[in-house]
N, C-alpha and C positions, 0 to 999 in steps of 0.2 A: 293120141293127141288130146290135151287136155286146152281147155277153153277156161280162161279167169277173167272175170268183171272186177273191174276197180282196181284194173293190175298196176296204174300209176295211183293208187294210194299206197299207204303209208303199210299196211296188212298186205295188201292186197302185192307190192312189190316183193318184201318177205316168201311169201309164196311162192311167186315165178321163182326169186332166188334160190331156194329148196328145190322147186320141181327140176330146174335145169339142171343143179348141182348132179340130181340122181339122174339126169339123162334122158330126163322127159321132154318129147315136144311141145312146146308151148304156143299159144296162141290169144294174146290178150286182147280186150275191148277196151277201146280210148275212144275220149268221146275228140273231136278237132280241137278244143281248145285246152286241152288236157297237157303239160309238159313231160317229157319222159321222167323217170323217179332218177334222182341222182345222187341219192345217198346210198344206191347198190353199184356194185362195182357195174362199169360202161358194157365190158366184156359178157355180161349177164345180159344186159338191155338188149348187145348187138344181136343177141341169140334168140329172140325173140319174136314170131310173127305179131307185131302191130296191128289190129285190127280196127278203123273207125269204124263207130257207130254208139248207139245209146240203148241205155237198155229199157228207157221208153220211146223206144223207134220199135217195134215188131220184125219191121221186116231186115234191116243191119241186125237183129238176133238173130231172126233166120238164117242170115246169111255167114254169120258169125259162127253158126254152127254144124255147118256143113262140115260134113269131115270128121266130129270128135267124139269122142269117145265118153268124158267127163265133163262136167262142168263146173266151176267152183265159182260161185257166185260171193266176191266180195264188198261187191259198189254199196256203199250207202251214202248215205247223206247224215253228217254227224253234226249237231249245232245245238245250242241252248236259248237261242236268240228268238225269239217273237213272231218276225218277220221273215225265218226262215222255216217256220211250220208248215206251210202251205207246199214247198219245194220237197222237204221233208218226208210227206206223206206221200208226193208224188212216185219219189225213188225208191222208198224202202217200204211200202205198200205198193204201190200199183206196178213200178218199175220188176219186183219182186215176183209177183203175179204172171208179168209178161216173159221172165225168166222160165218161169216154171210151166206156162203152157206152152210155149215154144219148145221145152226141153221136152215135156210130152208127145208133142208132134212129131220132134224128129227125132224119136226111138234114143234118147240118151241114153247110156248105161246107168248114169250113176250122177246125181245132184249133191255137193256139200254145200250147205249154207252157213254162210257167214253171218250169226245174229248176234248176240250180245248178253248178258247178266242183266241188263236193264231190262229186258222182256220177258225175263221173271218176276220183276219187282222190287222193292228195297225196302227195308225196314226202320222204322226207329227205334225202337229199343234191345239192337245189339243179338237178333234172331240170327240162324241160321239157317242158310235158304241153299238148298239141292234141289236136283232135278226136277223134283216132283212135288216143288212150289204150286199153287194154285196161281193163278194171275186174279190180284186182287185192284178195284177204280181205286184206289187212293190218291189222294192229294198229294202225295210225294212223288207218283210218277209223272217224269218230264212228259215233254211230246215227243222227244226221242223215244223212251221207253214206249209209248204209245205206238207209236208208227212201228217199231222192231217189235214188238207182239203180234202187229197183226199182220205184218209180211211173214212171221213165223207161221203165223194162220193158214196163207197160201202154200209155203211150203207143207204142213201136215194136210191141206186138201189136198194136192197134187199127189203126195204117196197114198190118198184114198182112191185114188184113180191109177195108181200103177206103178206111179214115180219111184225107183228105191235113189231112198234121199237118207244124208245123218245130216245133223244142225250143231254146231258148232258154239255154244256163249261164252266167250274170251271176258277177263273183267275189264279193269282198268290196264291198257296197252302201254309198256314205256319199251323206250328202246329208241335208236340214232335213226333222226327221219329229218325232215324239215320241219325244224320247230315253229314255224308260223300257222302248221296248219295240227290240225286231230288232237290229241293226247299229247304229241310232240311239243306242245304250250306247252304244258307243268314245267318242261327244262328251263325253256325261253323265261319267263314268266320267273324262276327262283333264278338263273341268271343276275336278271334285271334288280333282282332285288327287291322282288312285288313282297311287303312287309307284313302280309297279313296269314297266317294258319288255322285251320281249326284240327279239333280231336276228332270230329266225326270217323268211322272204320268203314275200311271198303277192299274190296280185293284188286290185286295187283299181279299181272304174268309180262314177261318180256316177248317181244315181239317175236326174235327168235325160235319159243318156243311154242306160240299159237300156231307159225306156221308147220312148224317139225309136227306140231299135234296133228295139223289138216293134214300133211302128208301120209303119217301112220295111221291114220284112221282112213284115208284111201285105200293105202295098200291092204288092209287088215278085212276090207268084206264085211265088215259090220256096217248095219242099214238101221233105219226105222227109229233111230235112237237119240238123245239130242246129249252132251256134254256140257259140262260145267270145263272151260279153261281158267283157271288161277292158280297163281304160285301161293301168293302168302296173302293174309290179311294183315293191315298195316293201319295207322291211323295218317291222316294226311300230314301233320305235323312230322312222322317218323319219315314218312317218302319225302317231303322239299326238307328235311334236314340232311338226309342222307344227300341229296340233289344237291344243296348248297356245300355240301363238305367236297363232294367229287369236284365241284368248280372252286373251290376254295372263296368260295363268299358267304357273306352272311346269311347266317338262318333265318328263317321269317320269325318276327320278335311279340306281331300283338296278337292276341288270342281274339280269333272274330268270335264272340256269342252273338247267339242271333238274333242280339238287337242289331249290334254293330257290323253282323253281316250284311242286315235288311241296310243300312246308313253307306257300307261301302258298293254294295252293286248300284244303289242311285247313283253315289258319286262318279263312282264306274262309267255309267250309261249317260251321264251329264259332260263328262269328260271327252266321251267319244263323239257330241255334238260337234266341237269344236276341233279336235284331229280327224276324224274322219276314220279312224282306228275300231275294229270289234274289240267291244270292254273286254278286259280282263275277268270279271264279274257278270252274273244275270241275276236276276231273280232266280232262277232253276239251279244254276250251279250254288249259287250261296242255299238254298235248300238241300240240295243233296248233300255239302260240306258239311252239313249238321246231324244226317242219318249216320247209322251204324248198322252197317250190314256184314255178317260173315258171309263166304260164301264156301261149300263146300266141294272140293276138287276130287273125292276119292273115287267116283267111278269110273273116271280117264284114269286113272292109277290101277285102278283093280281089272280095266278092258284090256290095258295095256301095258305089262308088266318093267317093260323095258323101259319105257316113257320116264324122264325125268323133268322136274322144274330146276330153271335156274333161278337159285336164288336172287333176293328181290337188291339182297347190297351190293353183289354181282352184278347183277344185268344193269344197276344203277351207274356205277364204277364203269365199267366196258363203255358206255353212253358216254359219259360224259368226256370221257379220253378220246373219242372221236367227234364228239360235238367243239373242244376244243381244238383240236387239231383241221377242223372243220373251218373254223375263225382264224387261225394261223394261217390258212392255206390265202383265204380270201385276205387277210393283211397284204401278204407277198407279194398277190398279185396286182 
């Protein structure tokens, strides 16, 4: 019996999808006002025990985890926004924490955590960053990155106390979700025809195979360890072109340098006064649009022999034929 957090996010459904496929019992954590994920097929959902509760409740974890064997902790709290720092730090720090001593208490076999490439850090000038990055304060990391370093923190104290736990850092996630929420923007967003690119470099994996990673890294007995998840590095320009070719719309056309970065996240954030809409733009995300960071995938390759990436034009293409047909369905109806 495997237990997942955050099984109505966007990762976090992936997973269940994977674990059921191979005939795992499942048991996910939703919080009451959470909707089921409906970009997995229904038939997946139906097979699932639904569990309310939060993973800053204690005792709904407790309860949560009565019975299971694993835990795969995927909940975070993903934002770039100001005023979602405070929430932020609550979920992927302290929420994190209460994962992990709970999981201690009640004799878990086995913790995978779901953290991120951002809590290693990111570079500007085009380094390449594996495992065994240092975590450096720089000004380029968000308060995302921030907060997923040091919920990473909790999960490496908890295997100091007994926990066998591996950690999981997936890059940038694309793949067919509800584009309003996570990563699932970048489709919505070159959809629309948001006109703006930069060159900044950054890694890229399909959602598909984050999870197939988590799974073979369960079955596989290796502990103690954390992974780099990434298909390819790409610059952003190359991902919303490829994105805008699968939708057959226009490419994004002006190059933000960053001046004209700093000029469109105010507009951004000026815009969003008046609709009432999360900008498209932050200050954090037009900073990171201008880092270059490789990130390096080989030792999920070299753990795991069999493991493959799908390619980034691939996973791009597959997306967007279901993101479309997605909008077809919703026409009809």
């Amino acid at each position: 019996m495997v237990l997942v957090t955050g099984g109505t996010g966007f990762l976090g459904a992936y997973i269940i999808k994977h674990l059921v496929d191979k005939g795992y019992a499942v048991r996910a954590l939703r919080r009451e006002t959470s909707q089921l994920p409906a970009f997995i097929p229904a038939e997946i959902v139906k097979r699932v025990e639904w569990f309310d509760g939060d993973i800053l409740d204690v005792f709904s974890l407790r309860d949560a985890m009565e019975g299971i064997d694993t835990v795969i902790h995927a909940a975070a709290k993903v934002s770039f926004q100001p005023d979602h720092r405070q929430e932020m730090f609550q979920v992927n720090v302290e929420g994190t924490a209460n994962v992990v001593n709970m999981a201690i208490e009640m004799n878990i076999k086995k913790l995978v955590h779901l953290s991120s490439v951002a809590s290693l850090g990111r570079t500007m000038q085009g380094e390449t960053v594996n495992e065994e990055k240092d975590w450096d304060d720089s000004f380029i990391n968000t308060a995302y990155a921030i907060s997923k370093h040091r919920g990473e923190m909790e999960v490496w104290r908890g295997a100091g106390e007994g926990l066998d736990c591996v950690i999981l850092n997936p890059s940038t996630i694309l793949g067919y979700g509800d584009w309003n929420n996570s990563s699932s923007r970048l489709f919505k967003n070159v959809y629309d025809e948001f006109p703006y690119y930069t060159n900044g470099m950054n890694g890229f994996v399909y959602v598909e195979d984050v999870a197939a990673a988590v799974l073979a890294l369960l079955e596989s007995g290796i502990s103690m360890q954390r992974f780099i998840i990434s298909s390819e590095n790409r610059t952003f320009k190359q991902v919303f072109d490829a994105i805008a070719d699968g939708f057959n719309k226009k490419r994004p056309s002006r190059n933000a340098t960053p001046f004209l970065s700093q000029v469109a996240w105010r507009m951004e954030k000026l815009k969003s006064l008046f609709t009432g809409h999360t900008p498209l733009l932050s200050k954090e995300t037009a900073r990171i649009a201008q880092t270059e960071t490789y990130f390096d995938s080989s030792k999920i390759l070299n753990a795991l022999p069999e493991f493959r990436f799908t390619p980034i034009s691939e996973a791009v293409n597959e997306s967007c034929v279901l993101y479309l047909r997605n909008l077809e369905q919703q026409r009809s109806n």
